[in-house]
PAMARLUM-504636 format. One record per residue (C-alpha): x, y, z. Coordinates in Angstrom, 1 decimal, padded with zeros to 4 digits. Last residue first. Layout:
BEGIN
{{X, Y, Z}},
...
// end
This chain:
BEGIN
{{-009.8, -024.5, -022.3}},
{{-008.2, -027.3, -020.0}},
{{-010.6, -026.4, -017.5}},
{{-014.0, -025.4, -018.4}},
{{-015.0, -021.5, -017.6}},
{{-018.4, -020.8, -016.9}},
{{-021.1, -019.7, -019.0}},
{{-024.1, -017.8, -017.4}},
{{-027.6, -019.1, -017.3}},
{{-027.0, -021.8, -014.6}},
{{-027.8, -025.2, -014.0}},
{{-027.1, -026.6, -010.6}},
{{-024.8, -030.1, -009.7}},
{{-024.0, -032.2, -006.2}},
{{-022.1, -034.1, -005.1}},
{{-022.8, -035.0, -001.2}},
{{-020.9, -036.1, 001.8}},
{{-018.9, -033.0, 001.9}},
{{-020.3, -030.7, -001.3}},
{{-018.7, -030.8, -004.0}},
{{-020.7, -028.8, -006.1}},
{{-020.8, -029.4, -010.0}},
{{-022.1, -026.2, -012.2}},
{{-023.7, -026.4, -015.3}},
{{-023.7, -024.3, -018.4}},
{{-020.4, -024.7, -019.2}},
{{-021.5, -027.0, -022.2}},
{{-020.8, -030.2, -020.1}},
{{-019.1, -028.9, -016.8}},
{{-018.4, -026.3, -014.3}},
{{-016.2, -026.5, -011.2}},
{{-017.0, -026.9, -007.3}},
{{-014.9, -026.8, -003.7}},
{{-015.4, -027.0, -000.6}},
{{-019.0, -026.9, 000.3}},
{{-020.2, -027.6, 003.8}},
{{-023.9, -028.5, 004.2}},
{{-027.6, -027.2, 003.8}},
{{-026.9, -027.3, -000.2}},
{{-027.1, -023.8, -000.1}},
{{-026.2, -021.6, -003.2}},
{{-025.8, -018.2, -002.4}},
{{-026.4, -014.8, -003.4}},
{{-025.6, -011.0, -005.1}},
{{-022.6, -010.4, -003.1}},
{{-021.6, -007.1, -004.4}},
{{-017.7, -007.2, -005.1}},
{{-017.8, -005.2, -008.3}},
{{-017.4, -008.1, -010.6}},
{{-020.3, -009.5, -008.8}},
{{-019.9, -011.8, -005.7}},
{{-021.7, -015.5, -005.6}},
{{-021.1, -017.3, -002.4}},
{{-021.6, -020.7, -002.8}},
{{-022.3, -022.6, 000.6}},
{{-023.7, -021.2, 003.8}},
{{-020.3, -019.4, 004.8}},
{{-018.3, -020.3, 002.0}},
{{-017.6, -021.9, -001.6}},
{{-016.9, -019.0, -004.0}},
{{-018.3, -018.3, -007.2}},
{{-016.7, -014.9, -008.6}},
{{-018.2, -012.8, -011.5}},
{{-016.0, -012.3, -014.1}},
{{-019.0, -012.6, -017.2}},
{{-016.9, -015.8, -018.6}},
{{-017.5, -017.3, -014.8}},
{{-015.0, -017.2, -012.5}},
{{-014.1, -020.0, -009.8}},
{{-013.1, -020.5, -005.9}},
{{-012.4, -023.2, -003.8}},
{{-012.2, -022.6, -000.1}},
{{-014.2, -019.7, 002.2}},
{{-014.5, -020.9, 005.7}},
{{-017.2, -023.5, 007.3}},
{{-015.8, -025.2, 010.3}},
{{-018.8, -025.4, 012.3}},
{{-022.6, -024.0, 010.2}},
{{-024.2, -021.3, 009.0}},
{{-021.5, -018.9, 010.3}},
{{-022.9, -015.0, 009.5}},
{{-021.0, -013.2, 007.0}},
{{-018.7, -010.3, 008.8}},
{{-015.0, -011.8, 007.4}},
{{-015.6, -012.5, 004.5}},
{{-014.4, -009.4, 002.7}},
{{-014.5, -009.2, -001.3}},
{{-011.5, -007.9, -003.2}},
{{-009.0, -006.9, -000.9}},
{{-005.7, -005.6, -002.8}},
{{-002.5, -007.4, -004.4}},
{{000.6, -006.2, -005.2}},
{{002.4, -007.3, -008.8}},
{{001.8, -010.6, -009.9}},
{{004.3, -012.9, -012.0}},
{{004.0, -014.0, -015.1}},
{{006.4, -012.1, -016.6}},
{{003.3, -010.2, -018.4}},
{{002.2, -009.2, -015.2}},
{{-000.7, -011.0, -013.5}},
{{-002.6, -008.2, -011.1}},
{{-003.9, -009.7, -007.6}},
{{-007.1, -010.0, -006.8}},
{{-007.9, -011.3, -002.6}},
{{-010.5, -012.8, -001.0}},
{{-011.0, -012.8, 002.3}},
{{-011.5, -014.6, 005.6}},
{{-009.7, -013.4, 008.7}},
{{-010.5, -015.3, 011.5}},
{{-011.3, -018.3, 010.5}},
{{-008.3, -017.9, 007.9}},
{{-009.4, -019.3, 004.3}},
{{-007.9, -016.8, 002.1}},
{{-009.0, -016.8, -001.7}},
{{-007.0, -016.4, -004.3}},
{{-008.0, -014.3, -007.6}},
{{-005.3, -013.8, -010.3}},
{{-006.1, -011.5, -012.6}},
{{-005.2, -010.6, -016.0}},
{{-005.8, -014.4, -017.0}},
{{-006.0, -013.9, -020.7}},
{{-009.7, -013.8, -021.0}},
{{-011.8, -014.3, -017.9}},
{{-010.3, -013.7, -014.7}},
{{-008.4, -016.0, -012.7}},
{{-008.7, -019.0, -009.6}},
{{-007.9, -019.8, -006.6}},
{{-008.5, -021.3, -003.6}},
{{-007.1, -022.0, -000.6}},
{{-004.3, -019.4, 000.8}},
{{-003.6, -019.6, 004.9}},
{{-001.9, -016.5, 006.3}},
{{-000.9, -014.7, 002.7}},
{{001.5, -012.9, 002.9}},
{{004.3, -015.0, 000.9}},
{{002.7, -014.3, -002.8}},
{{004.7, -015.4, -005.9}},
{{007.3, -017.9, -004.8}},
{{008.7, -019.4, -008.1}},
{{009.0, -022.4, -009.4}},
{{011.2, -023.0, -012.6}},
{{010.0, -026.4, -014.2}},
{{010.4, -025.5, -018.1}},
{{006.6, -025.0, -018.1}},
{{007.0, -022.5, -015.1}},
{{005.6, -023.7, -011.6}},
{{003.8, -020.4, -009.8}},
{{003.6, -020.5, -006.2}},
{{001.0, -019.5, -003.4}},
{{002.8, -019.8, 000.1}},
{{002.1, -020.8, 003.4}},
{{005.4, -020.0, 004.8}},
{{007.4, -022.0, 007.1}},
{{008.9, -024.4, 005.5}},
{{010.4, -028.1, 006.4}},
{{006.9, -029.4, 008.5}},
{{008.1, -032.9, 009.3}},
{{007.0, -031.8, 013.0}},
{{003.6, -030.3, 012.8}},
{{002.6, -027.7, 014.2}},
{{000.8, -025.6, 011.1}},
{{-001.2, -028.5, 010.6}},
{{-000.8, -031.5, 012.9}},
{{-001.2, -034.4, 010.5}},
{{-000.3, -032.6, 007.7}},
{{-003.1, -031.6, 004.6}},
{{-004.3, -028.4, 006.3}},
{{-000.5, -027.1, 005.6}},
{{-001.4, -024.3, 003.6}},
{{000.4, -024.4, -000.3}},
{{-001.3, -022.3, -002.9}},
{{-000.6, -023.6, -006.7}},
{{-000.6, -021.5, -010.3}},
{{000.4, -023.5, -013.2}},
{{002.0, -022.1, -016.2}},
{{000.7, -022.6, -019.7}},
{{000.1, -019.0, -021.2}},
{{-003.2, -019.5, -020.9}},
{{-002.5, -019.7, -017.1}},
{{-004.0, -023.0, -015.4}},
{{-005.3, -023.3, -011.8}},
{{-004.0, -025.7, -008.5}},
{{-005.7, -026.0, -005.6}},
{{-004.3, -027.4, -002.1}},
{{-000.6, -028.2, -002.1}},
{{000.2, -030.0, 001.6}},
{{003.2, -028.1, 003.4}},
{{005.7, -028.2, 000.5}},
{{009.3, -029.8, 000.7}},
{{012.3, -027.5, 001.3}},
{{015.0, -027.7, -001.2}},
{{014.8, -024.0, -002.9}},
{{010.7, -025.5, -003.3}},
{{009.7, -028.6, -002.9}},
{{007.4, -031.4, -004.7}},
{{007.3, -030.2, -008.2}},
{{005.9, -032.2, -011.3}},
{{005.9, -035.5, -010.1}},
{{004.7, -037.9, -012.5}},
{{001.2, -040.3, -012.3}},
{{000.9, -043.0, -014.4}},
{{001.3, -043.7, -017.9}},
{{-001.0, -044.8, -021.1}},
{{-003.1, -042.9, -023.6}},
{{-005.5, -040.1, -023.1}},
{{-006.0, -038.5, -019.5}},
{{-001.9, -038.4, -018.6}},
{{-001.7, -037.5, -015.0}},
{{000.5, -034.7, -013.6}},
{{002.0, -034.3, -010.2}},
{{002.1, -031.2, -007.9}},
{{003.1, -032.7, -004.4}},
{{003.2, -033.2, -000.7}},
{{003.1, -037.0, -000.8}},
{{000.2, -036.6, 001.6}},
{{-001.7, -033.8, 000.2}},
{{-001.6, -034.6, -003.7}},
{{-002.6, -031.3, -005.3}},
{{-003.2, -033.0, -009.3}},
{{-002.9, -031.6, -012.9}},
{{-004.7, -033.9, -015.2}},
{{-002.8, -033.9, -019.0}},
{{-004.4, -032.1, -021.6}},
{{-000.9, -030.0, -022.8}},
{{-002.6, -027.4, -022.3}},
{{-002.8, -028.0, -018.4}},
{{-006.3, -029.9, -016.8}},
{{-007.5, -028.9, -013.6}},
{{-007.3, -030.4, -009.8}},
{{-007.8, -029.7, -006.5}},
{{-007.1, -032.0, -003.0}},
{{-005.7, -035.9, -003.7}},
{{-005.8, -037.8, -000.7}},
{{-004.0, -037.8, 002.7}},
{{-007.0, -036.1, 004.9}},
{{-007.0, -037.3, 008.2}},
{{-003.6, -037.2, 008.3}},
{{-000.5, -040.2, 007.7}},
{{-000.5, -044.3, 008.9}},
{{002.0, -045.6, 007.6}},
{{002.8, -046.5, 003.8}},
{{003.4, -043.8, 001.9}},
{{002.1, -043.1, -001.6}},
{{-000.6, -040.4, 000.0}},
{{-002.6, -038.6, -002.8}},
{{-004.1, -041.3, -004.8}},
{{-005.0, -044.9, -002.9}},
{{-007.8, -045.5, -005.8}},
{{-008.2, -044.0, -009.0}},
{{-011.6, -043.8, -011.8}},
{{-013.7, -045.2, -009.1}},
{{-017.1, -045.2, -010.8}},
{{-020.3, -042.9, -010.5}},
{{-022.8, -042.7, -013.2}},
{{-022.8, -043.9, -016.4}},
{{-024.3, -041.6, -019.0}},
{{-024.5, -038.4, -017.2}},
{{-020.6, -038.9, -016.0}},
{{-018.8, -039.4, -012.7}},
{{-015.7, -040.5, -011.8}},
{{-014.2, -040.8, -008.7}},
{{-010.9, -039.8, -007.4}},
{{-009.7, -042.2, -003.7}},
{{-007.6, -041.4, -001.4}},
{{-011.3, -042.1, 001.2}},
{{-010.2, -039.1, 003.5}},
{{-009.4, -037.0, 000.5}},
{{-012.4, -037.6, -001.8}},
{{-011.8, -036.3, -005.2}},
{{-014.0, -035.4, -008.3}},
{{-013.3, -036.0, -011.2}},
{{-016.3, -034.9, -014.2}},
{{-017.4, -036.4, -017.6}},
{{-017.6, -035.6, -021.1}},
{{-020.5, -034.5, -023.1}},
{{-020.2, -037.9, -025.0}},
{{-022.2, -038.2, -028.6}},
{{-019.4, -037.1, -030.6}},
{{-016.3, -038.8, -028.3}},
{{-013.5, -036.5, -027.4}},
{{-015.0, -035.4, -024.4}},
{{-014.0, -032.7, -022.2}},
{{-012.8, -033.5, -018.5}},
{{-014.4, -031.7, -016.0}},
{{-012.7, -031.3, -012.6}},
{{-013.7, -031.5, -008.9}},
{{-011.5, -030.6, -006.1}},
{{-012.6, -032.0, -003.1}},
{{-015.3, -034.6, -001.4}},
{{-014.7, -035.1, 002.1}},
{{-016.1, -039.0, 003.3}},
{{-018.3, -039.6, 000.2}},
{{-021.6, -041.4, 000.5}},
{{-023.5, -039.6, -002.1}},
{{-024.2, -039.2, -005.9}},
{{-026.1, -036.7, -008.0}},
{{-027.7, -034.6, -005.5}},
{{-029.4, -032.1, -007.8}},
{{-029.5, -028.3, -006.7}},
{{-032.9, -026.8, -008.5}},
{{-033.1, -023.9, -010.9}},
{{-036.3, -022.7, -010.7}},
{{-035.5, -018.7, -010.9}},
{{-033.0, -019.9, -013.5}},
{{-028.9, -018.7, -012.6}},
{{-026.7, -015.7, -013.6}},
{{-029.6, -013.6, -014.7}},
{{-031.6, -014.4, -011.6}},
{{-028.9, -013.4, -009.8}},
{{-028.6, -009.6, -010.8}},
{{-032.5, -009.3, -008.7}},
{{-030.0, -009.0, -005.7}},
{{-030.4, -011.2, -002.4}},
{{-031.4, -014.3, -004.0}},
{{-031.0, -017.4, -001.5}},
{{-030.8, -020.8, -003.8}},
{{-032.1, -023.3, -002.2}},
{{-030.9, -027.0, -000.2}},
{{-031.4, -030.2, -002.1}},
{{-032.7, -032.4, -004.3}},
{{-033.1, -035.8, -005.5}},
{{-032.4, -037.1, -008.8}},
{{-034.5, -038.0, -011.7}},
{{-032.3, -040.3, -014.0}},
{{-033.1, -039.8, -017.9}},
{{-029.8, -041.2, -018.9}},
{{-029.8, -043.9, -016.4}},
{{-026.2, -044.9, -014.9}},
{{-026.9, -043.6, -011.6}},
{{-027.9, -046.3, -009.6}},
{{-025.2, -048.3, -011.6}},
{{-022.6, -046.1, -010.0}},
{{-023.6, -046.3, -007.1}},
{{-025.4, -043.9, -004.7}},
{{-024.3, -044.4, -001.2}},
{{-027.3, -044.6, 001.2}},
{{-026.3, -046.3, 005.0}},
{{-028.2, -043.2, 006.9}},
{{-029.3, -041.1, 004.0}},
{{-032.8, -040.7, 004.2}},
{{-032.4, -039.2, 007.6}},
{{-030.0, -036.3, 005.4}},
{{-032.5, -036.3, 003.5}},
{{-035.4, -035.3, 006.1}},
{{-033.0, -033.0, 007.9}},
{{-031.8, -031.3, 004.9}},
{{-035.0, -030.4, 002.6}},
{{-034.9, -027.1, 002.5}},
{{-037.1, -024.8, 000.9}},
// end
């Protein structure tokens, strides 16, 4: 049942710290339900799985990432970003919630949009962090072991800058997969130091080469592929008015050849303002987890909506962690985490 008004009343002023959370037997509230509409779920996550709220007090939380361990006794620990804030946290089961960067996403120096952070991240082979920074309209990579700051990767494309990359996804064969809406300028689509007019999804080569892959696309989000080698590339398209997902075949090139509607949007019922499909993720069975309309939609293989995860508030984005057995939920103001049965897929693996 839901528990939204009376936390959310409990909330008022409440930001979880990190040395709130730094107890390895910590009992966390919860959150939301899970709404069951095809027996299927029950396989994919526990009958009494509850949603956790793990830490709170964020302004937009986006693109969270788990980082594997390579400490015996450490499961790892996840990155999560808050865009209005510029800042990516850290979180962990043994210590809670730290600032791992601050001012990320936005280098400049006036003031810039409402959102000038860091947006999605995932780790490449080579295990560095692979960062959308919205202000300085950017891919950039971040070492995770050792020392160095941030580098730009690609920041324009045939000598136009980007809009404001949103999510980025790593190929196995070591590419890196990027869509490019403008929800990170100050005026969006309108705005002035805009330099190109598509809203494109791109794929950056390791030897640099960027290529535009999919042009058609009125406002890409999310993204994310199938199981395996990465046969197909999922992306998800947040339009208000015409939300879908999309699958698009990966040839061996690299490239995709022409996509076709996997799962329509469109006709779910609005749970609450401003609430579109965003961040997207397969599990190692290829069935889709997508935040949307009244939070993560999960969609079979064969495009059969077989739930949701409701927090009672807007999801963006959300990635699984320590064995691949649990799934983190960024979740506006809250962060959130499930269990589920099935295995999803960690990032950098």
């Amino acid at each position: 049942m839901y528990q939204r008004i009376a936390f959310k009343t409990l909330c008022l002023g409440w930001f979880l710290s990190g040395a709130a959370l730094a107890q390895t037997e910590q009992t966390y509230a919860t959150i939301g339900e899970v709404v069951r509409n095809d027996a299927k779920l029950n396989q994919l996550i526990p009958p009494d799985a509850k949603i956790e709220i793990i830490a709170a007090g964020f302004g937009h939380l986006e693109g969270p990432v788990w980082v594997k361990s390579r400490v015996a006794d450490s499961s790892g620990y996840l990155l999560v970003n808050d865009t209005k804030a510029q800042t990516t946290y850290k979180w962990s089961p043994q210590t809670g919630l730290s600032k791992y960067i601050e001012h990320t996403g936005y280098t400049g120096h006036l003031p810039y949009s409402e959102e000038p952070g860091s947006n999605g991240m995932t780790i490449d082979r080579q295990g560095r962090l692979i960062v959308c920074d919205h202000g300085d309209r950017r891919i950039a990579a971040l070492p995770l072991a050792g020392k160095g700051g941030k580098r730009t990767l690609t920041d324009a494309y045939q000598g136009k800058r980007y809009n404001s990359p949103n999510d980025v996804v790593a190929h196995p064969n070591g590419s890196l997969y990027f869509t490019d809406p403008p929800y990170g300028l100050p005026l969006k689509d309108k705005d002035p130091t805009r330099e190109t007019t598509v809203n494109g999804v791109y794929r950056l080569e390791p030897n640099g080469t960027v290529t535009l892959l999919i042009r058609d696309i009125t406002y890409p989000n999310g993204l994310s592929f199938s199981p395996g080698k990465g046969n197909l590339l999922y992306v998800v398209q947040s339009d208000s008015l015409n939300q879908k997902i999309m699958t698009y075949p990966v040839k061996d090139d690299g490239t995709v050849e022409k996509g076709r509607l996997f799962f329509d949007a469109s006709t779910l019922p609005k749970f609450r303002p401003k609430e579109v499909i965003d961040g997207i993720k397969v599990d190692s069975e290829g069935n889709c987890w997508v935040a949307g309309p009244g939070g993560v939609l999960v969609i079979s293989p064969a495009s059969k909506l077989l739930g949701r995860i409701d927090t009672g508030e807007v999801i963006s984005n959300l990635a699984w962690g320590d064995d691949g057995t649990t799934l983190y939920l960024a979740s506006s103001m809250f962060l959130c985490r499930i269990k589920t049965n099935v295995k999803g897929i960690l990032a950098g693996k």
